[in-house]
N, C-alpha and C positions, 0 to 999 in steps of 0.2 A: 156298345161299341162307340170309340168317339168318330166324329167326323171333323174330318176340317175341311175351307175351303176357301178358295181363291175370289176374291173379284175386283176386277178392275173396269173402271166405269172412262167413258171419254166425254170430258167436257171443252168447253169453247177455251178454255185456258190449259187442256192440258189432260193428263189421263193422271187419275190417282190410282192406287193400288194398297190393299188392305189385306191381312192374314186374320184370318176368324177362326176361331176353336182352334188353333196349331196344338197337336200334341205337348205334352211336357217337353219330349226330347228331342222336338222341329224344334220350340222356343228355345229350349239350352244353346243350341247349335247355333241359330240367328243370333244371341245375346254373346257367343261366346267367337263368334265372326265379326261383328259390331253390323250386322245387319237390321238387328231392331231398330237401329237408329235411322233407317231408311225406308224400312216397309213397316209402319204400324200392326201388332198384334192386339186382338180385340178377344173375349171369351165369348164370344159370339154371332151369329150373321147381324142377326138386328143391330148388335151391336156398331157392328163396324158398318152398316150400314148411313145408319144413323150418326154419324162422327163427320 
């Protein structure tokens, strides 16, 4: 089963927010919204951590 999951982190400039593991068909919906272009998708926590 996949998971996906949210996190947003608060920094002294500002709070970022990142989508890790999104399903295929959350990422369809954000890319097909033009929402990727605002919340980064990552294929992973570490991933998007790390970014």
């Amino acid at each position: 089963m996949a998971v996906s999951s949210i996190a947003c982190h608060q920094q002294s400039r500002g709070v970022w927010f990142r989508l890790a593991a999104p399903r295929d068909a959350v990422e369809r919906v954000l890319r097909l919204v033009g929402v990727d272009a605002l919340i980064p998708c990552y294929p992973s926590t570490g991933q998007a951590l790390a970014a």
